[in-house]
DSSP file (Angstrom, degrees, kcal/mol; ACC not computed):
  #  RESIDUE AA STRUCTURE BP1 BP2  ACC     N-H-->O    O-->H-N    N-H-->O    O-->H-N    TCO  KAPPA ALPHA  PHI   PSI    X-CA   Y-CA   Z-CA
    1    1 A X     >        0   0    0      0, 0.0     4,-0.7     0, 0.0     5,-0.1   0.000 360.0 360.0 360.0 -49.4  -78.7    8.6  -49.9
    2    2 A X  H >>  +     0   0    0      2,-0.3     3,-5.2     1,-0.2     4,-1.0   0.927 360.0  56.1  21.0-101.7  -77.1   11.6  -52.5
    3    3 A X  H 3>>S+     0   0    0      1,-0.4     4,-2.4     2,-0.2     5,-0.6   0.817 105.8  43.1 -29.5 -63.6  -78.9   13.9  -50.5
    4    4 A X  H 3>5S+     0   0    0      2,-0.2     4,-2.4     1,-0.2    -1,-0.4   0.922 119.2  48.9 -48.4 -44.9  -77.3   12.8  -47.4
    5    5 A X  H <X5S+     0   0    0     -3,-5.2     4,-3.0    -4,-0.7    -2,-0.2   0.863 112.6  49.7 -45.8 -56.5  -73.9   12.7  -49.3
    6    6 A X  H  <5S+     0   0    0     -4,-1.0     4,-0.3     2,-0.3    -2,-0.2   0.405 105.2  47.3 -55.6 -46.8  -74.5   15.6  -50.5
    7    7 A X  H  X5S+     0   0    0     -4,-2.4     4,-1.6    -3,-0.4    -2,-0.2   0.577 110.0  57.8-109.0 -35.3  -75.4   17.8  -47.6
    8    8 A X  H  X<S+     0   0    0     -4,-2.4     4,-1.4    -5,-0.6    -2,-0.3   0.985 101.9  58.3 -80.1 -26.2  -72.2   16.3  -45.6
    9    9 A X  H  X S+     0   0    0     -4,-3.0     4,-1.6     1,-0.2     5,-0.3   0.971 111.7  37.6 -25.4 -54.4  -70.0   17.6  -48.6
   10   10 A X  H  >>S+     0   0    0     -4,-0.3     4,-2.0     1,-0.2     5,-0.6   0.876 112.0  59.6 -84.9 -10.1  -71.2   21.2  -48.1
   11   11 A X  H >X5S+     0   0    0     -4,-1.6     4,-4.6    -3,-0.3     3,-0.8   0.961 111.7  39.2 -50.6 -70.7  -71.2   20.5  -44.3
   12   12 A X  H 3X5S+     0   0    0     -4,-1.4     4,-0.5     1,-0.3    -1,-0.2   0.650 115.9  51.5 -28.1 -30.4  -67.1   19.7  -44.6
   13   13 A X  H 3X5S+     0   0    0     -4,-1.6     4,-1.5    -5,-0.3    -1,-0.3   0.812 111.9  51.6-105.6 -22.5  -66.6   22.7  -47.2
   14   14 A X  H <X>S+     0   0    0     -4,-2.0     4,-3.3    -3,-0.8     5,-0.6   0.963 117.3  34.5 -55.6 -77.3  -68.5   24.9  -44.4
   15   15 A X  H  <<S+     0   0    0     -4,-4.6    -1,-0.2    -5,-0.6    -2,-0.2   0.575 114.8  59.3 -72.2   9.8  -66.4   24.0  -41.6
   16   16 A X  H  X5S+     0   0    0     -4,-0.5     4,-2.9    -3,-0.3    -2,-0.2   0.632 108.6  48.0 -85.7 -67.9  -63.0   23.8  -43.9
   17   17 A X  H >X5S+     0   0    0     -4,-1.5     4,-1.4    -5,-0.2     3,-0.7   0.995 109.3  47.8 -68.4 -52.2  -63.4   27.3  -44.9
   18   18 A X  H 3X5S+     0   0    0     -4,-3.3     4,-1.2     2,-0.2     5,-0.2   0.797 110.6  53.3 -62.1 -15.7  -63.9   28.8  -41.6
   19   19 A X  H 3><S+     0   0    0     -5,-0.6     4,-1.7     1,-0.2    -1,-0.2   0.822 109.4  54.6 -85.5 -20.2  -61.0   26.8  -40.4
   20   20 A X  H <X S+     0   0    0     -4,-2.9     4,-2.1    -3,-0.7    -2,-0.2   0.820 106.7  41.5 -49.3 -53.6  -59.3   28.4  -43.1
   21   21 A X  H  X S+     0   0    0     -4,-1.4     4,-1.7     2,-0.2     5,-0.2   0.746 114.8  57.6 -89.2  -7.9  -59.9   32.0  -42.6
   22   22 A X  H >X S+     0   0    0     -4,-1.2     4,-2.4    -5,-0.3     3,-1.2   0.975 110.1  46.0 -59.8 -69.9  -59.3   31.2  -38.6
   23   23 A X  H 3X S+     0   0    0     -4,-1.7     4,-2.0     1,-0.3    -2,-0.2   0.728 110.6  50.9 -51.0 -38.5  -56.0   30.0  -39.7
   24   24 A X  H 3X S+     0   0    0     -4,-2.1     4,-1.3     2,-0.2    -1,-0.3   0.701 109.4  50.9 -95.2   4.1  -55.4   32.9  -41.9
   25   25 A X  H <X S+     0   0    0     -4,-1.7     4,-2.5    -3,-1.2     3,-0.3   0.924 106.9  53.8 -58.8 -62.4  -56.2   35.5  -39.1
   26   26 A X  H  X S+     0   0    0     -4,-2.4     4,-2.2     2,-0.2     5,-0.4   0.968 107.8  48.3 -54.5 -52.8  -54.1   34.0  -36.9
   27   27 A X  H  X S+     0   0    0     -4,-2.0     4,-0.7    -5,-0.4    -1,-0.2   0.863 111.6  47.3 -49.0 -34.9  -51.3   34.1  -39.2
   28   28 A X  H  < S+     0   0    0     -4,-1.3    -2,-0.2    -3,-0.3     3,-0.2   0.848 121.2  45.1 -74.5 -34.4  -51.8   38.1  -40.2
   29   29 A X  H  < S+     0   0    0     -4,-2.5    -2,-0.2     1,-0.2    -3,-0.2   0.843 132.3   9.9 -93.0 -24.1  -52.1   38.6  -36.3
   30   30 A X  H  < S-     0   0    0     -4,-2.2     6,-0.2     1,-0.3    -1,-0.2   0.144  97.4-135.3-130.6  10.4  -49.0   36.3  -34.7
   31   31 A X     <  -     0   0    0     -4,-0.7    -1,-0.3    -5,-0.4    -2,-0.1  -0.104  36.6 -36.1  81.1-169.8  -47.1   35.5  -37.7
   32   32 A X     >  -     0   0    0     -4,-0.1     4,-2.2     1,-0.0     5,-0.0   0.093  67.0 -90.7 -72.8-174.6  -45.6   32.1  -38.8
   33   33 A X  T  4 S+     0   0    0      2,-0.2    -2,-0.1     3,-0.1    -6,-0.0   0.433 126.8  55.1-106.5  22.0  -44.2   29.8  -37.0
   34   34 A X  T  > S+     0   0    0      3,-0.1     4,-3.1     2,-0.1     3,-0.3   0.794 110.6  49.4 -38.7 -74.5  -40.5   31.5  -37.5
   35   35 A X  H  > S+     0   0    0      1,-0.2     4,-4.8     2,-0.2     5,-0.4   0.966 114.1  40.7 -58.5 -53.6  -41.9   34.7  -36.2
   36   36 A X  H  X S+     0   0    0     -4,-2.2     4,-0.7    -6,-0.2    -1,-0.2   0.669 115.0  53.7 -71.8 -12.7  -43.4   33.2  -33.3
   37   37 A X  H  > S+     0   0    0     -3,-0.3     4,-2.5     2,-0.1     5,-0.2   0.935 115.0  43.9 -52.9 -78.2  -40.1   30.8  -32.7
   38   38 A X  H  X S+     0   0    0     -4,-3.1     4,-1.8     2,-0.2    -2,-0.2   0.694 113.1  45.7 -56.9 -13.4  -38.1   33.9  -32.8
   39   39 A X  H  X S+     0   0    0     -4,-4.8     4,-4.0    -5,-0.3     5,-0.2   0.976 113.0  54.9 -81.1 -45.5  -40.3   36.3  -30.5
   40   40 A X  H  X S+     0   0    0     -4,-0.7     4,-1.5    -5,-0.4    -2,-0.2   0.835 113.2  40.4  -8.4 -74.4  -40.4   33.4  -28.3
   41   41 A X  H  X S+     0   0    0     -4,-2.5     4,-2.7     2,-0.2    -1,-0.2   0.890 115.2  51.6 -32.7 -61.1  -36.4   33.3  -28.3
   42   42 A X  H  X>S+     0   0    0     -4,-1.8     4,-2.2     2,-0.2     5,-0.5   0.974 108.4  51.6 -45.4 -73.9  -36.1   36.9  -28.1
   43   43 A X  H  X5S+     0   0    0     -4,-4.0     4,-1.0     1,-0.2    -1,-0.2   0.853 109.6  48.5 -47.0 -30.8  -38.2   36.9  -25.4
   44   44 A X  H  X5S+     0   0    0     -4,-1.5     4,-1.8    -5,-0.2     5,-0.3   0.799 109.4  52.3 -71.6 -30.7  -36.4   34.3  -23.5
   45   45 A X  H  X5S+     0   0    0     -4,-2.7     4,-0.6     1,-0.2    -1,-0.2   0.615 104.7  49.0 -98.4   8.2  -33.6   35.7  -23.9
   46   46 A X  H  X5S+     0   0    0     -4,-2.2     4,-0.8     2,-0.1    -1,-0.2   0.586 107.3  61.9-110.0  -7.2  -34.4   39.4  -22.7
   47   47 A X  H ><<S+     0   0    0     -4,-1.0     3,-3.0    -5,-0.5     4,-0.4   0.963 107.0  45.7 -69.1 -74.8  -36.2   37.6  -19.2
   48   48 A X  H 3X S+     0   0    0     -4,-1.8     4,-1.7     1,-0.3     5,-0.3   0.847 110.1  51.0 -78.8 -26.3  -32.6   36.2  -18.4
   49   49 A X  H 3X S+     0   0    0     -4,-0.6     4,-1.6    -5,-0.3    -1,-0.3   0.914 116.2  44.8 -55.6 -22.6  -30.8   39.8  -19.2
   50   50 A X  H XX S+     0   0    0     -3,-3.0     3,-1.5    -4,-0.8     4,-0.7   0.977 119.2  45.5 -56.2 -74.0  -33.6   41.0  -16.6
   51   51 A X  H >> S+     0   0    0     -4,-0.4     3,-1.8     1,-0.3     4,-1.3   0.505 115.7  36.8 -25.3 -73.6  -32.7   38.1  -14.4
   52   52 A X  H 3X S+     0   0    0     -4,-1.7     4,-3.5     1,-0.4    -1,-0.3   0.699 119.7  59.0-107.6 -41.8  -28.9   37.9  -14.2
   53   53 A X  H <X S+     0   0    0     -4,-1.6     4,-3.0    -3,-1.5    -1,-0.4   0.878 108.8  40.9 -49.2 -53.9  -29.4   41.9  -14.2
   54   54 A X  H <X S+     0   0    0     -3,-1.8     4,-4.1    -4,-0.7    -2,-0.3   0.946 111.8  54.9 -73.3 -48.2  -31.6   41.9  -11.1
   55   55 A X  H  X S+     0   0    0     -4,-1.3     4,-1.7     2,-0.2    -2,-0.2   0.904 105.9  56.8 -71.8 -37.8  -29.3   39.2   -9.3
   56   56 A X  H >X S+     0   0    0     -4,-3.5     4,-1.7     2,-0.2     3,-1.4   0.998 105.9  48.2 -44.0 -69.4  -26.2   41.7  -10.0
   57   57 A X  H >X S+     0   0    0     -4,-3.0     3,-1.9     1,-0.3     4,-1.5   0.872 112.7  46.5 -60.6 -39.0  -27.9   44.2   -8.2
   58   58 A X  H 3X S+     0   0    0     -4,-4.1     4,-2.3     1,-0.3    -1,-0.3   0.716 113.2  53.5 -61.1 -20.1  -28.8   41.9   -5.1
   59   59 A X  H <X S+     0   0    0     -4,-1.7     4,-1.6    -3,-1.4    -1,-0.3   0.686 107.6  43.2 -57.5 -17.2  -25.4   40.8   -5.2
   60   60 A X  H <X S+     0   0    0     -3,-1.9     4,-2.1    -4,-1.7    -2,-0.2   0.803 116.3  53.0-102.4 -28.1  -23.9   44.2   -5.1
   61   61 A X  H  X S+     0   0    0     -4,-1.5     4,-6.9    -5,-0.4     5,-0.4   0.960 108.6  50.6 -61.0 -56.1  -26.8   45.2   -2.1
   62   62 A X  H  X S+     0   0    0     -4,-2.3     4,-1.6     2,-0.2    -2,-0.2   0.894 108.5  52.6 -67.1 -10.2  -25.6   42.1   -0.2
   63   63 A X  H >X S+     0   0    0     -4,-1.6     4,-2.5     2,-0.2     3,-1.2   0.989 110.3  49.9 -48.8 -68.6  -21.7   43.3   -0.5
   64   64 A X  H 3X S+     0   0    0     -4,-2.1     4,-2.2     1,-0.3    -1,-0.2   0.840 106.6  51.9 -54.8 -41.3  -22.5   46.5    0.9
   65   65 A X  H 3X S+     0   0    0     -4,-6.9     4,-1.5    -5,-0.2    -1,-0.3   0.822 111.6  44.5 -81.7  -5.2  -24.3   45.3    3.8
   66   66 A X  H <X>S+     0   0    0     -4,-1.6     4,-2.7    -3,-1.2     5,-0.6   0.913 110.7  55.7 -73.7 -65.7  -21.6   43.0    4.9
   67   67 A X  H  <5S+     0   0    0     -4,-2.5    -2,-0.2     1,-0.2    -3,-0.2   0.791 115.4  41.5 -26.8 -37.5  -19.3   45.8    4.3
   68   68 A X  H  X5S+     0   0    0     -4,-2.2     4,-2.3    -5,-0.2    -2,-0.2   0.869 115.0  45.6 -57.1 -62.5  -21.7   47.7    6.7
   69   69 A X  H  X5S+     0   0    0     -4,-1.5     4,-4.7    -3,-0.3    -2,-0.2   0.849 115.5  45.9 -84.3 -41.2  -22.3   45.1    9.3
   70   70 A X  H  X5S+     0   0    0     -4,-2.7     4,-1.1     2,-0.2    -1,-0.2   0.708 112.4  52.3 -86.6  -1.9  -18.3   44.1    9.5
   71   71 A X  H  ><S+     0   0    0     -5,-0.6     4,-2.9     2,-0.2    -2,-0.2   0.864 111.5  49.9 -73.3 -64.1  -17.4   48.3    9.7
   72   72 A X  H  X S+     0   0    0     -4,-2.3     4,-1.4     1,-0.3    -2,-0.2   0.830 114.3  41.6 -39.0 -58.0  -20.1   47.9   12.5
   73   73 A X  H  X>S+     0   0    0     -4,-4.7     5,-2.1     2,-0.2     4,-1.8   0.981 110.1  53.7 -40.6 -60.5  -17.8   44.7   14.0
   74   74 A X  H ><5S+     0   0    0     -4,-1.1     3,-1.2     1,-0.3    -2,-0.2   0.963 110.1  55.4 -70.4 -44.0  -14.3   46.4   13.6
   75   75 A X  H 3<5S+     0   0    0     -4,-2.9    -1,-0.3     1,-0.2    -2,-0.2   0.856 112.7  37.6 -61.5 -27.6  -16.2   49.5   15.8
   76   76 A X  H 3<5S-     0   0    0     -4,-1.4    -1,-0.2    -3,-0.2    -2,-0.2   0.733 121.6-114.3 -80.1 -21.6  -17.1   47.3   18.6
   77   77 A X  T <<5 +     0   0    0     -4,-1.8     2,-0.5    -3,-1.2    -3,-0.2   0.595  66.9 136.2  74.6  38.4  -13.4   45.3   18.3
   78   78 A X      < -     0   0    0     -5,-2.1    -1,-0.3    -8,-0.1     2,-0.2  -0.980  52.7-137.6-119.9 140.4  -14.6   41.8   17.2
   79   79 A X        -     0   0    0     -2,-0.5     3,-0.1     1,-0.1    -9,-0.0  -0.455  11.4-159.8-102.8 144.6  -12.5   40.8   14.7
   80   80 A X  S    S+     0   0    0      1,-0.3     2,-0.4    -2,-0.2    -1,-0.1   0.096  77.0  57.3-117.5  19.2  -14.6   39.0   11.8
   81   81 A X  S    S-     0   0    0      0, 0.0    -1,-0.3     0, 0.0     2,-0.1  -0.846  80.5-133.4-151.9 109.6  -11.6   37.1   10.3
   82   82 A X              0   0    0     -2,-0.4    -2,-0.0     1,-0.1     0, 0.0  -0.418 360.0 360.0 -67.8 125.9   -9.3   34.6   12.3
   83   83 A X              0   0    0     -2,-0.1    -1,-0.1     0, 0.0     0, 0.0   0.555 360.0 360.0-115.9 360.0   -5.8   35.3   11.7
């Protein structure tokens, strides 16, 4: 019965250490869980400058082509605005 004891002890200290140096690999290679909070953040927060960035310019496309389309109106004489 020892034996048996004995040999799951080194089993545990086997798989204990490897879960150990996993765990400190992972740490040299993605940081804590700070660093990987704040790239996280960071990251979020440079996707919604893309966004809001990207939706400006498709706003500023759809101006022009309504500017476009109602030049196009006022040349034909239909009036796009009831007065």
């Amino acid at each position: 019965m020892a034996n048996i004891a004995l040999t799951l002890c080194h089993m545990v200290d086997k798989m204990m250490t490897t879960y150990q140096k996993q765990l400190e690999q992972t740490f040299i290679e993605e940081g804590g869980i700070k660093e990987r909070m704040t790239a996280a953040r960071l990251g979020y927060r440079t996707n919604q400058r893309e966004e809001i960035a990207r939706l400006k310019q498709e706003l500023e496309t759809a101006y022009r082509r309504i500017a476009e389309l109602e030049a196009k109106l006022k040349a034909v004489g239909i009036n796009c605005y009831k007065e």
